[in-house]
C-alpha positions as CSV (number, residue, x, y, z in Angstrom):
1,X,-45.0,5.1,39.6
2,X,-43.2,2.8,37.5
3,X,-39.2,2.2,38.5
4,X,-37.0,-0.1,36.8
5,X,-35.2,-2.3,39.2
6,X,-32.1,-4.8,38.8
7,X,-32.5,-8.3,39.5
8,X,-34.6,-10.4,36.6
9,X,-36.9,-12.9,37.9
10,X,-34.7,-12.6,40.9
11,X,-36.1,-9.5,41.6
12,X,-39.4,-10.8,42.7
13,X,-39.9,-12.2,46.4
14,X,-40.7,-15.8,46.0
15,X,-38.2,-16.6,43.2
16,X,-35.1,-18.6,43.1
17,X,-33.2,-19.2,39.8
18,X,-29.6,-20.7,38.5
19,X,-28.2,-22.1,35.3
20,X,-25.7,-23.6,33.9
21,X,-24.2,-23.8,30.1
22,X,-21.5,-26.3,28.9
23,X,-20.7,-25.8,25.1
24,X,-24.1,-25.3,22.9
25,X,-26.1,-26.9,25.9
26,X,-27.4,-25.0,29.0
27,X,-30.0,-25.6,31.6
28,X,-32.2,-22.8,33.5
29,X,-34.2,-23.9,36.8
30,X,-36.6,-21.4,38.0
31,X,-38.4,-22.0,41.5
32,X,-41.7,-20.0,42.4
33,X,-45.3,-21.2,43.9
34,X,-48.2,-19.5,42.7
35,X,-50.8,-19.3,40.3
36,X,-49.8,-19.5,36.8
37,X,-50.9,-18.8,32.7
38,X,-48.9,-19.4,29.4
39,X,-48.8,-18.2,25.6
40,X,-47.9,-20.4,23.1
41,X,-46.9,-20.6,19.0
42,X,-49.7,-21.0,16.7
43,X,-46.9,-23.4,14.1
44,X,-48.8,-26.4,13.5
45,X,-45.3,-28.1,14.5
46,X,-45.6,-27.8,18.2
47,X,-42.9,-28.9,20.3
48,X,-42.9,-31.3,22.9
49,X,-42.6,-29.5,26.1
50,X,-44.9,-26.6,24.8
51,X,-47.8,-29.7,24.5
52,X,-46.6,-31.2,28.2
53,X,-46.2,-27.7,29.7
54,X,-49.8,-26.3,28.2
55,X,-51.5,-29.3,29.1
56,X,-50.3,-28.9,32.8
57,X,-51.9,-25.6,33.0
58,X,-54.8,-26.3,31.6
59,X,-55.4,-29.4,34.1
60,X,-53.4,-28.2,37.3
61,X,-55.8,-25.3,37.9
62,X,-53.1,-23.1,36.3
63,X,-50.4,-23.4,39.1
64,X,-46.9,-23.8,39.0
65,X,-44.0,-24.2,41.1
66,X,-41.2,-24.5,39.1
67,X,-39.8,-24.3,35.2
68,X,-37.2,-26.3,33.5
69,X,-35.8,-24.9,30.4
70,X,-32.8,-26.7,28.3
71,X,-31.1,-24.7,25.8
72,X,-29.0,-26.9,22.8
73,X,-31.9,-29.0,22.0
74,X,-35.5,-28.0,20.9
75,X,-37.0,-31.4,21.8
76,X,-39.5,-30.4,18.4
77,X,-40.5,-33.1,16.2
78,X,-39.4,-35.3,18.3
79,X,-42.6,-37.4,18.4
80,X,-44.0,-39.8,21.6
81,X,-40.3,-40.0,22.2
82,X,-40.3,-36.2,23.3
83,X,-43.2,-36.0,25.1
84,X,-42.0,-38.7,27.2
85,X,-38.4,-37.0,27.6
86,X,-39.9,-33.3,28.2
87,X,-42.3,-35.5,30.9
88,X,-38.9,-37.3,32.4
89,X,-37.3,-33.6,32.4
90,X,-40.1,-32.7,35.0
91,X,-40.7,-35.4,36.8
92,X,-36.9,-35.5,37.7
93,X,-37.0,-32.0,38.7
94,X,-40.3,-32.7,40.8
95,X,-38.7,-35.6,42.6
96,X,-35.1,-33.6,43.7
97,X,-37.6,-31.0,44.6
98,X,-40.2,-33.2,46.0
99,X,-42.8,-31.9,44.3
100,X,-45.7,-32.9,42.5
101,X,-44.5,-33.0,38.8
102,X,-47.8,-31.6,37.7
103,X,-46.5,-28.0,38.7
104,X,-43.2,-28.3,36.5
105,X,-43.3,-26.4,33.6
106,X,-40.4,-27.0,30.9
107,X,-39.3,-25.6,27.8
108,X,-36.5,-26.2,25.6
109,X,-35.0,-24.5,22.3
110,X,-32.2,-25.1,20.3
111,X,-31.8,-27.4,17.3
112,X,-35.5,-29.0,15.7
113,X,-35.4,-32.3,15.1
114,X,-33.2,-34.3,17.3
115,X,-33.8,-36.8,20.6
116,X,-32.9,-35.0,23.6
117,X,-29.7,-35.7,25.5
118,X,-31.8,-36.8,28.6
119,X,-29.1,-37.8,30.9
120,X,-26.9,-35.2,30.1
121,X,-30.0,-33.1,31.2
122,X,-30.0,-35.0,34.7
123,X,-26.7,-34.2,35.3
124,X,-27.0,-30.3,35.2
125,X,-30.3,-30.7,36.8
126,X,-27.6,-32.2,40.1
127,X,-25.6,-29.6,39.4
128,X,-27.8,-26.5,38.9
129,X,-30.1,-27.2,41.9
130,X,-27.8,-27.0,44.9
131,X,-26.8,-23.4,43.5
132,X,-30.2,-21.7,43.3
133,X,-31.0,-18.6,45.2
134,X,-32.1,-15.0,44.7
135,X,-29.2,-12.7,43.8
136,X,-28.8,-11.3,40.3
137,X,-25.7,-13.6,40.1
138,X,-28.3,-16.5,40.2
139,X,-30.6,-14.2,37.7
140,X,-27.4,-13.8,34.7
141,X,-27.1,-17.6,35.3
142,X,-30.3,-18.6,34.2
143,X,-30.3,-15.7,31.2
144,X,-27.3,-17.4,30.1
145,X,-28.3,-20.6,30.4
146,X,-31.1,-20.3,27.8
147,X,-29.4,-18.8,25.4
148,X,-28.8,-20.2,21.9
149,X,-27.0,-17.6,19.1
150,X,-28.4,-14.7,21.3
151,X,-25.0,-12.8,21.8
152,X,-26.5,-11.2,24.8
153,X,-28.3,-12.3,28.0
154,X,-32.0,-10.3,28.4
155,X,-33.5,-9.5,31.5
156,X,-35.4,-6.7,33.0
157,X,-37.7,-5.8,36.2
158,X,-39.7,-3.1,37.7
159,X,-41.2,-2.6,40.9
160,X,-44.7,-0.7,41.2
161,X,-45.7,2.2,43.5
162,X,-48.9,2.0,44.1
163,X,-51.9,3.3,47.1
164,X,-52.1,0.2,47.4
165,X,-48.4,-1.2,48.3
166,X,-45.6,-2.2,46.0
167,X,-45.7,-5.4,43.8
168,X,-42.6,-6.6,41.1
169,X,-42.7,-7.7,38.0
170,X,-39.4,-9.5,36.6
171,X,-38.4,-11.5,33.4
172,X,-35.8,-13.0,31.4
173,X,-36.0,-14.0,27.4
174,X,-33.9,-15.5,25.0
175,X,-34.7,-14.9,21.1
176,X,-32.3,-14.3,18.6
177,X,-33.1,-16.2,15.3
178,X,-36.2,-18.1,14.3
179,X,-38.2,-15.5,15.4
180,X,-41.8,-14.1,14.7
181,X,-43.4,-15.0,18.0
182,X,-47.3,-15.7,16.9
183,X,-48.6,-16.7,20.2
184,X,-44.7,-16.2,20.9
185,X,-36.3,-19.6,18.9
186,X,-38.3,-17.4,21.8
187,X,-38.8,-18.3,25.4
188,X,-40.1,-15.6,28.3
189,X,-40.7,-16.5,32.2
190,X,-42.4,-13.5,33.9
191,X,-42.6,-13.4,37.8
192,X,-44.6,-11.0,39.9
193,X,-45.1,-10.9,43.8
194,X,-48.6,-9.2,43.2
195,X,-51.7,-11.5,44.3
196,X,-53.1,-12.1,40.8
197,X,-55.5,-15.1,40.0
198,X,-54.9,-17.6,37.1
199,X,-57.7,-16.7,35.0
200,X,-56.4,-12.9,35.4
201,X,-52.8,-13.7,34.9
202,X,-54.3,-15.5,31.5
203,X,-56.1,-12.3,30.0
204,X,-53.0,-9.6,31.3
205,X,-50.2,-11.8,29.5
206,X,-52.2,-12.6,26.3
207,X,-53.1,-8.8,26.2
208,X,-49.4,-7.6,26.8
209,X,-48.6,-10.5,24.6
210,X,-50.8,-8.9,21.7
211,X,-48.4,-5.6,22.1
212,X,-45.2,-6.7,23.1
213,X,-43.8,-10.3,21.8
214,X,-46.0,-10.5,19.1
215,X,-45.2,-7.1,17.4
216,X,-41.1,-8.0,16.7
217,X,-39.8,-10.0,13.9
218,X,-36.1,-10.8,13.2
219,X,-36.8,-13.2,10.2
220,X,-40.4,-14.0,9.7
221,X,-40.3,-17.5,11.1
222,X,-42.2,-18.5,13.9
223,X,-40.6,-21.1,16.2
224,X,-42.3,-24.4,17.5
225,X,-40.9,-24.1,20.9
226,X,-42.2,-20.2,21.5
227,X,-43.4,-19.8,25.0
228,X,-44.1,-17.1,27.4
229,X,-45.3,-18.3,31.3
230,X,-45.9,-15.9,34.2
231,X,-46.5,-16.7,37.6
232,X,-47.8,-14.6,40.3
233,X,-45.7,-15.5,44.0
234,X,-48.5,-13.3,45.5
235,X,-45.7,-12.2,48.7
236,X,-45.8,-8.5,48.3
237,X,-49.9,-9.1,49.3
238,X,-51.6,-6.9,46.9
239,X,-54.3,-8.0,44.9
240,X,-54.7,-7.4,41.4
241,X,-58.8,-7.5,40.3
242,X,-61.0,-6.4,37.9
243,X,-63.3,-4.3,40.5
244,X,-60.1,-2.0,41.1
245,X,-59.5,-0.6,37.9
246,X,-56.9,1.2,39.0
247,X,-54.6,-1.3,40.7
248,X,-55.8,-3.8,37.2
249,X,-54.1,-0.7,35.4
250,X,-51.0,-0.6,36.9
251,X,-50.0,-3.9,37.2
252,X,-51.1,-4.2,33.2
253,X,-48.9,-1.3,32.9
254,X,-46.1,-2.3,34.7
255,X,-46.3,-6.5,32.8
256,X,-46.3,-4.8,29.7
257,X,-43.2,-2.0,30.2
258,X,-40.6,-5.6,31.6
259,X,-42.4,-7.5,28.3
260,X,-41.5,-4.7,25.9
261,X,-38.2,-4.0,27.4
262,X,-37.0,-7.5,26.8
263,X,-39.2,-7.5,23.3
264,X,-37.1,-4.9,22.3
265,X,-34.2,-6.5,23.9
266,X,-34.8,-9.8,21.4
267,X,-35.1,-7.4,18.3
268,X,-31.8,-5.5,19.1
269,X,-30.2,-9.2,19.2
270,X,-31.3,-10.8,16.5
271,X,-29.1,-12.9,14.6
272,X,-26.3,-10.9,12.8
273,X,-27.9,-7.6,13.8
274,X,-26.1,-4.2,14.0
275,X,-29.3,-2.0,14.5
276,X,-32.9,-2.0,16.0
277,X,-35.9,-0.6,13.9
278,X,-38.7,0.7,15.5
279,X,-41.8,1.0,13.2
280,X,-45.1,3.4,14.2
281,X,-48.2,3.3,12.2
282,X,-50.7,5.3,12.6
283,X,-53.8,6.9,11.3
284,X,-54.8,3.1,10.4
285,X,-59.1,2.0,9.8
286,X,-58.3,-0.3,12.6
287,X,-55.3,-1.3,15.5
288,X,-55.4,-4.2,13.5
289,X,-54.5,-2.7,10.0
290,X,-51.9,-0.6,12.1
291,X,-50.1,-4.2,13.2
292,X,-50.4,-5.7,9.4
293,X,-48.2,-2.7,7.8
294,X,-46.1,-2.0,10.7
295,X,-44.7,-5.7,10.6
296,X,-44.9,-5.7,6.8
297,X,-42.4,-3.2,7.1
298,X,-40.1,-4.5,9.7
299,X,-40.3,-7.8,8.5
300,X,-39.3,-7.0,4.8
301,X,-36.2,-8.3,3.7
302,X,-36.0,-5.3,1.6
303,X,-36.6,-2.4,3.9
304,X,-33.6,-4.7,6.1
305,X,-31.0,-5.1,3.6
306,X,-32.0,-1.3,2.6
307,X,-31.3,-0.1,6.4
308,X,-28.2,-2.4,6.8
309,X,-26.4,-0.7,3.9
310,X,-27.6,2.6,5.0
311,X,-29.1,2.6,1.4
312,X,-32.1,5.4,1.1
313,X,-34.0,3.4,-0.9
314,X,-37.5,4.5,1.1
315,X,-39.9,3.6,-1.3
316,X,-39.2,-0.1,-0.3
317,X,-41.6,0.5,2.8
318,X,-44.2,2.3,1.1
319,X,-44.2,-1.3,-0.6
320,X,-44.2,-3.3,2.4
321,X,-47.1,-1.1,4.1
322,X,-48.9,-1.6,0.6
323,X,-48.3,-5.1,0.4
324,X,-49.2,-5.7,4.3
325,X,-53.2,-6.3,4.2
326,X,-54.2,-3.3,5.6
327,X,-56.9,-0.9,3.9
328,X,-55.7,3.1,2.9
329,X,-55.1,5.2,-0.1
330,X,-52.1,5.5,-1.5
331,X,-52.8,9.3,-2.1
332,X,-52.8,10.0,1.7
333,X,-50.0,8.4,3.6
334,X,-46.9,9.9,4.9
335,X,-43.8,8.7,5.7
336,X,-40.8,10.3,8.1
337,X,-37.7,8.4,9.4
338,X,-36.1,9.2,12.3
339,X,-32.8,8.2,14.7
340,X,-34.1,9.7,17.3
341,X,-32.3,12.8,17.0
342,X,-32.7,14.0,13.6
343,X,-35.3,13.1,11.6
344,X,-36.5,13.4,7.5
345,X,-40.0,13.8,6.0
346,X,-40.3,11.5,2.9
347,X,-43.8,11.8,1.8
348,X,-46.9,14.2,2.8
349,X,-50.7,12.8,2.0
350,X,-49.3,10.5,-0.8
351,X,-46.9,13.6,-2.0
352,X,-42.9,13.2,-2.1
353,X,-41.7,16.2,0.0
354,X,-38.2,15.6,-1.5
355,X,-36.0,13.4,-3.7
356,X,-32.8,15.7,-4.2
357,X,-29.3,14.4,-3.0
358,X,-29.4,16.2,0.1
359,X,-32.8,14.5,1.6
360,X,-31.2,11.6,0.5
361,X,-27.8,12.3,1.9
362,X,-29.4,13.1,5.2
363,X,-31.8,10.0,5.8
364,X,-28.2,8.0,4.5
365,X,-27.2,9.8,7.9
366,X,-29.8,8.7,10.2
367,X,-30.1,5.2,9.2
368,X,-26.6,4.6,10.0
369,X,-27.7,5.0,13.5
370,X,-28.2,1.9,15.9
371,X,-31.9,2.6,15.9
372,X,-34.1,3.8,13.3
373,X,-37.7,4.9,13.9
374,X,-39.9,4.5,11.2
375,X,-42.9,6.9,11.5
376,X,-46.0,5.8,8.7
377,X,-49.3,7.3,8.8
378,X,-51.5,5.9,7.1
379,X,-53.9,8.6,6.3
380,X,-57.3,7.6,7.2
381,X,-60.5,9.8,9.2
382,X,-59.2,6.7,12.2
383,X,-56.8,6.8,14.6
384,X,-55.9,2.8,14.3
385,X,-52.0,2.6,16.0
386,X,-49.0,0.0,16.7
387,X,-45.6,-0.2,17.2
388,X,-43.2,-3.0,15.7
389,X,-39.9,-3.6,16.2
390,X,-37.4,-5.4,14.0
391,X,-33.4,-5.7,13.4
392,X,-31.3,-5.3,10.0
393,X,-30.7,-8.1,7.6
394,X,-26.9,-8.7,7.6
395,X,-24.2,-11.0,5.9
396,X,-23.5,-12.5,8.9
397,X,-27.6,-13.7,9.7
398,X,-26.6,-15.8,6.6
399,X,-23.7,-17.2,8.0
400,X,-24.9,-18.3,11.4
401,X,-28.0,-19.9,9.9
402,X,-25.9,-21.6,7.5
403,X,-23.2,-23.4,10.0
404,X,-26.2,-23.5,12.8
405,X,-25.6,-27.3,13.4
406,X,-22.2,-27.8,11.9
């Protein structure tokens, strides 16, 4: 059994976390032994501490004991400058911990392009560290710390019942604009007090990954500075391994319910956002082709706009799932939305079910809710599905991407 719990990172038996923010710039510090794996972006342009952070784990034996994360500043693009500030970041950290600085991870997001204001980052680092501990007033610290235009902090935690003890699984996010995590500006730290080796810890996150983080888009761009790390504390003393497929299951189970929780979380937050869209397809060749046209349709500017204004203009997602590289026939797919209360049929097997004012009049009704659920089946003899989330396209996304650095 699955329960959420309160708490964050904090929740987990091992972990220790405060921030602090001071205008536009924040810093998180995170404390937790135990073996360690991380997902990345796939942009070409790769931020510095993603490059210092991933080569740590691939050369420490995937182990970590602490992560440093600076909100304000992106440290992207930066060049040999960068990877020698995100380096200084750690070894700073290391040294006040007395730590090897090989098991400091650090991220950073915030503005692309500028030198990081290193000293200003030692400072907090003297101030955050004296204040870290494991209540939830430590956890909203962090959350807020990290946070850039996100309007709210994310954080969520559950703790597993299981034949063979309880284990927790904890993590914050911040995400708001800048996001199509293609792993995933996004950051993630997941904590768990389950006994989980690296190499396993690798394969669980990049599967939840797959169906969490990288099934949301706010606005199509994928940052250079997306990064998801988990470590596993291993205090609660049971051991997550292949041979027990049932213990494997529920920890997968349990990483995957804290990841879509704050996935969703990210969505519901994105920049200028009034409502979250949840998009299902199904009846795809392949759980691929289900992915392509459910983010085709949630990342469409025109099915956004459409959803803002409450405008039934439904054919716009019959485009995007056309337009979205997966393979069906136009003469069998169906369409419903839904609010989660009421819902409309649109199309049946490639047919219109109805057009008339009042159809229209009632789907104007449901997608003035604050979610919308998007329902497309794709029509095929296969049973391909996958779920997408996404956020409106609003005047004000315009705005805040438009005064972002002034």
């Amino acid at each position: 059994m699955i329960q959420k719990i309160t708490g964050g990172v904090c929740a987990v038996d091992g972990v220790e976390a405060f921030g602090i923010k001071e205008g536009k710039y924040g810093l998180a510090i995170i404390t937790a032994k135990g073996n360690a794996a991380g997902v990345y972006t796939k942009n070409r342009v790769v931020a510095a501490p993603v490059i210092v952070t991933k080569e740590k784990l691939e050369t420490n034996g995937g182990y970590l004991e602490a992560v440093i994360a600076n909100s304000g500043n992106a440290n992207a693009f930066t060049g040999e400058d960068g990877i020698f500030d995100a380096n200084e970041m750690a070894d700073v950290l290391a040294q006040n911990l007395e730590i090897d600085p090989k098991y400091v991870a650090v991220a950073s997001t915030g503005v692309i392009g500028r030198k990081l204001h290193i000293d200003k980052i030692k400072n907090q680092i003297g101030d955050v560290l004296p204040k870290l501990s494991s209540t939830e007033k430590a956890n909203e610290e962090a959350m807020k710390a990290i946070m850039t235009t996100d309007l709210v902090p994310k954080g969520f935690a559950v703790e597993a019942q299981t034949s063979k003890g309880n284990f927790r699984v904890g993590g914050i996010a911040k995400g708001s604009g800048m996001i199509e995590p293609n792993m995933g500006t996004m950051l993630s730290f997941v904590y768990t007090d389950a006994d989980v080796t690296s190499s396993l810890l690798q394969m669980c996150l990049k599967d939840a990954t797959d169906c969490t983080f990288n099934r949301i888009v706010v606005d199509g761009d994928t940052s250079t500075n997306d990064m998801c790390l988990i470590t596993a504390t291993g205090k609660s003393g049971v051991n997550i391994n292949l041979d027990d497929e049932m213990i494997y299951s529920e920890f997968q189970i349990a990483l995957e319910t804290v990841m879509k929780e704050l996935a969703k979380m990210i969505a519901k937050d994105g920049e200028g956002a009034t409502k979250l869209i949840e998009c299902t397809a199904s009846g795809a060749y392949t759980e691929e082709d289900a992915v392509l046209a459910a983010k085709a349709i949630v990342r469409s500017p025109l099915v956004k706009t459409a959803i803002f204004g409450n405008d039934p203009n439904w054919g716009r997602i019959v485009a995007a799932a056309g337009y979205s590289g997966a393979e069906f026939d136009q003469d069998q797919i169906s369409l419903e939305v839904a609010d989660g209360s009421h819902s409309v049929s649109l199309v049946d097997k490639g047919e219109i079910t109805k057009n008339d004012e009042a159809t229209l009049g009632k789907l104007k009704a449901i997608m003035s809710a604050e979610t919308i659920y998007i329902k497309v089946d794709l029509g095929t003899d296969y049973t391909g599905t996958a779920t997408a989330w996404g956020c409106d396209l609003t005047y004000d996304y315009v705005k805040i991407n438009a005064d972002y650095t002034t």
